[in-house]
SEGU-247561 format. One record per residue: x, z, y of N, C-alpha, C, O, CB in turn; residue in three letters. Coordinates in steps of 0.2 Angstrom, whole numbers, padded with zeros to 4 digits, always signed. Glycine has a CB too. Layout:
N
XZYXZYXZYXZYXZYALA/...
***
This chain:
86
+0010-0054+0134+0012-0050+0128+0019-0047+0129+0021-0042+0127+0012-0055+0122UNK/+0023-0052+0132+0033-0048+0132+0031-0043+0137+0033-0037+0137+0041-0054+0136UNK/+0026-0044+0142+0026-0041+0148+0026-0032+0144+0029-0028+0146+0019-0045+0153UNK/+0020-0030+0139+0018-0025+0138+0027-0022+0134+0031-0017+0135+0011-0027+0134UNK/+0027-0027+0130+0033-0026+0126+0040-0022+0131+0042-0016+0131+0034-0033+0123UNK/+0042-0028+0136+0047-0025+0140+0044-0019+0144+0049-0015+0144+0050-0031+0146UNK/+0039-0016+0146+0036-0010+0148+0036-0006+0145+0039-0001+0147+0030-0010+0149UNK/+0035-0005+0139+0038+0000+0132+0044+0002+0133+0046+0007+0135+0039-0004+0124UNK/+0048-0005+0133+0058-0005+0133+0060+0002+0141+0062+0008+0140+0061-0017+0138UNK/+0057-0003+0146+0059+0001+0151+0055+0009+0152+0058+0013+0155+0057-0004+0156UNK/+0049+0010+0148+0047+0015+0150+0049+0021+0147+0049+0027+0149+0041+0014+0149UNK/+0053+0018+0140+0056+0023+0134+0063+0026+0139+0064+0032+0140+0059+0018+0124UNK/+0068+0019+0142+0073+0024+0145+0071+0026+0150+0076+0030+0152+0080+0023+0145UNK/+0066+0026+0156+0064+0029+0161+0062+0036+0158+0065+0040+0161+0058+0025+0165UNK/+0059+0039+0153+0058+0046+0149+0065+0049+0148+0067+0055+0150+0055+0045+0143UNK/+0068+0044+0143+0075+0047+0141+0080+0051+0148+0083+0056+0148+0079+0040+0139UNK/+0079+0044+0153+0084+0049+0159+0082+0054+0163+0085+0058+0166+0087+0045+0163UNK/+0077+0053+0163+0073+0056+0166+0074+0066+0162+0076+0071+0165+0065+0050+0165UNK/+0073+0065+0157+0075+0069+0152+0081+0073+0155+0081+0077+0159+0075+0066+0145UNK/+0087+0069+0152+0094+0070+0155+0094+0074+0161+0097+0079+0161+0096+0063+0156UNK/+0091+0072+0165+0091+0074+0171+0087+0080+0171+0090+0083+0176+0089+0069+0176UNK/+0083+0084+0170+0081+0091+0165+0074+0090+0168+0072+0095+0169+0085+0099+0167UNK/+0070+0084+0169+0063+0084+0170+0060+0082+0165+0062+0079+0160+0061+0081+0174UNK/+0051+0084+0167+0048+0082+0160+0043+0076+0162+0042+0073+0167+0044+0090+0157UNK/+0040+0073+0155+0040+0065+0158+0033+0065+0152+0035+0063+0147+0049+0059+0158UNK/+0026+0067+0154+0022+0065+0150+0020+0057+0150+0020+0055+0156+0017+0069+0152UNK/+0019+0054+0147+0017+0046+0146+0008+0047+0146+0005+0048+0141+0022+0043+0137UNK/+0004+0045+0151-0002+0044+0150-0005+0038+0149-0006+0033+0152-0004+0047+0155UNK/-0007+0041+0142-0012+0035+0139-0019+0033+0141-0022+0028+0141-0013+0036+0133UNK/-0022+0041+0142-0029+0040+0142-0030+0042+0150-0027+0047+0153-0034+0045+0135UNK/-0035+0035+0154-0034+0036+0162-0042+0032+0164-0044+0029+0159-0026+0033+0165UNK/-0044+0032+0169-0048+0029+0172-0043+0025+0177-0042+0027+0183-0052+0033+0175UNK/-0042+0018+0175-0040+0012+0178-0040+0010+0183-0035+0009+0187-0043+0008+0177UNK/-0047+0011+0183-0049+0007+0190-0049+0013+0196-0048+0012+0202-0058+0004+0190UNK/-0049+0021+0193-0051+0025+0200-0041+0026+0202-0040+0026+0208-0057+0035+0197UNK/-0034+0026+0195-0029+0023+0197-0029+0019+0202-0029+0022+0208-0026+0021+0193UNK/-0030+0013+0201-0032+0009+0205-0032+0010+0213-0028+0011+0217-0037+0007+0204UNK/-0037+0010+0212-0040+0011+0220-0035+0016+0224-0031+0013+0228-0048+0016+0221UNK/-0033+0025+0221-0030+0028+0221-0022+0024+0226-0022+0024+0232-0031+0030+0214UNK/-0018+0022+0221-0014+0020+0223-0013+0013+0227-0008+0012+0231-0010+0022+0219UNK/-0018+0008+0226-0018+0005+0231-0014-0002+0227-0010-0007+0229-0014+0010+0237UNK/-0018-0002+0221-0014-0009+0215-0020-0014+0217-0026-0013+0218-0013-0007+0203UNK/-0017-0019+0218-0022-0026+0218-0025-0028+0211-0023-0029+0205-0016-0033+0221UNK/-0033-0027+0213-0035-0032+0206-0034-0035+0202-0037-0036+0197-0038-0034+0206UNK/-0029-0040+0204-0027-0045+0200-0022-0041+0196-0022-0043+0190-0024-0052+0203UNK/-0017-0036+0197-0015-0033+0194-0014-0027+0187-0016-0021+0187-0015-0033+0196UNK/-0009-0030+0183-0010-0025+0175-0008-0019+0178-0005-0020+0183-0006-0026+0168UNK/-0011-0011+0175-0008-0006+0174-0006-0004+0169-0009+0000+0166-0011-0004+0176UNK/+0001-0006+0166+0002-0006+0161+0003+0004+0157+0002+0006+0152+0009-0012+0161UNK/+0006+0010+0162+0008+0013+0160+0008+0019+0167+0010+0018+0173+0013+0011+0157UNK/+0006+0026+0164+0008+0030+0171+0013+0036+0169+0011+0040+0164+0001+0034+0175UNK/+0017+0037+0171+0022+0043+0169+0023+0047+0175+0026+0044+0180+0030+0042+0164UNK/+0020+0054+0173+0021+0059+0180+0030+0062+0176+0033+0062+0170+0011+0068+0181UNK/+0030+0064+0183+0038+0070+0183+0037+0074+0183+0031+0075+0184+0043+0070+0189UNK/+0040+0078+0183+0042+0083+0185+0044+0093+0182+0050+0093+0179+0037+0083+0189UNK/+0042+0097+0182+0043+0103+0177+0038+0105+0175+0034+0107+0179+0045+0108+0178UNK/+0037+0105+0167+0033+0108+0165+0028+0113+0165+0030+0117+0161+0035+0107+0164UNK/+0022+0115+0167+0021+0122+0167+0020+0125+0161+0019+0131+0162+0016+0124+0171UNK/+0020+0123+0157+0019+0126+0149+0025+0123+0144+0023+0118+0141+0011+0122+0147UNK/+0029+0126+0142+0034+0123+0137+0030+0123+0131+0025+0127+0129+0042+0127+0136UNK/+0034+0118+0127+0028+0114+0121+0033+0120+0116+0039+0122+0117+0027+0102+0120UNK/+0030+0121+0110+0029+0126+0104+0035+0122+0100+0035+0117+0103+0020+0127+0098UNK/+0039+0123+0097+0042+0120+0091+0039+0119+0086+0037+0125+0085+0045+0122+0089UNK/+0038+0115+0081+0035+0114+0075+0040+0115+0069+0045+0112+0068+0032+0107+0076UNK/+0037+0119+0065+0041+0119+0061+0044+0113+0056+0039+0111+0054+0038+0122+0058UNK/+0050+0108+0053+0048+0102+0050+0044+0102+0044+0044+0107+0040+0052+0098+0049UNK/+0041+0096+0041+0037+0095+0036+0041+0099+0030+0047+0099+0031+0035+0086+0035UNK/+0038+0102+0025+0042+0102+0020+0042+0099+0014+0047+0099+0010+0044+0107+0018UNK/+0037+0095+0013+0036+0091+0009+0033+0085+0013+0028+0087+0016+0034+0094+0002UNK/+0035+0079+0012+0033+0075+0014+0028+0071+0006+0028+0072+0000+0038+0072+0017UNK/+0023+0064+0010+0020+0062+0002+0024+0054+0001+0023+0049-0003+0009+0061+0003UNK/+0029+0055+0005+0032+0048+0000+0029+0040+0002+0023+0038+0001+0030+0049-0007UNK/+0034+0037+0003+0034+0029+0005+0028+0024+0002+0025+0020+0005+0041+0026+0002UNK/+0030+0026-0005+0024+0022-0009+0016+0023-0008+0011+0019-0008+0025+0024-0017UNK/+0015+0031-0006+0008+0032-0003+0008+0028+0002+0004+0024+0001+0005+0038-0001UNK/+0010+0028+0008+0009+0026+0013+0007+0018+0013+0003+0015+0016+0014+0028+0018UNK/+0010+0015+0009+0011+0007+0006+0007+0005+0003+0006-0001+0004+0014+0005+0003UNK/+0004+0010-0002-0003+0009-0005-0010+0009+0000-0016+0006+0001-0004+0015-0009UNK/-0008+0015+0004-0015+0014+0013-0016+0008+0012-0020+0006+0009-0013+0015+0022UNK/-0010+0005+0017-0009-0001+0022-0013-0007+0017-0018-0010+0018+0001-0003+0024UNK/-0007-0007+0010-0013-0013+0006-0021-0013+0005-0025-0018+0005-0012-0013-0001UNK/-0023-0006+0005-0031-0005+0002-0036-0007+0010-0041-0009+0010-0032+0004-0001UNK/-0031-0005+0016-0035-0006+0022-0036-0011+0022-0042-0014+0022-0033-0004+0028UNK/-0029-0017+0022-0029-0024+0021-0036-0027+0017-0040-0031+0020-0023-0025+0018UNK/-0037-0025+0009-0040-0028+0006-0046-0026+0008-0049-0031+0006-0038-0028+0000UNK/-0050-0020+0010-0055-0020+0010-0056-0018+0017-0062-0017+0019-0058-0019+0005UNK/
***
């Protein structure tokens, strides 16, 4: 469990500097494991916790405009209970 946790830690400022340094740093979530694996040469017994490629982007991502109205603390708090209860 810490293990995933400190991988989070480390993975967030490996992006950050990475950043800093003017590269771009997709975080891949969705992957085939095992063909990784093999790929690079990770021992079965081993977790793959995270893969982040480098480098420059070929496509700069859009700006989003910000929200301008948001729906507020209390809806979201009402979700969480109702998912809870049923």
């Amino acid at each position: 469990m810490w293990g995933a946790y400190d991988c989070g830690l480390a993975s967030s400022y490996f992006v950050l500097a990475a950043k800093n340094r003017g590269w771009d740093t997709p975080i891949m979530g969705i992957r085939d494991t095992a063909k990784v694996k093999s790929i690079l040469g990770i021992p079965a017994g081993e977790t793959l916790m995270s893969i982040i490629a480098v480098g420059n982007a070929a496509v700069k991502p859009i700006k989003v405009p910000p929200q301008t109205r948001r729906r507020g603390l209390e809806n979201d708090l009402m979700t969480c209970w109702c998912m809870e209860r049923f």
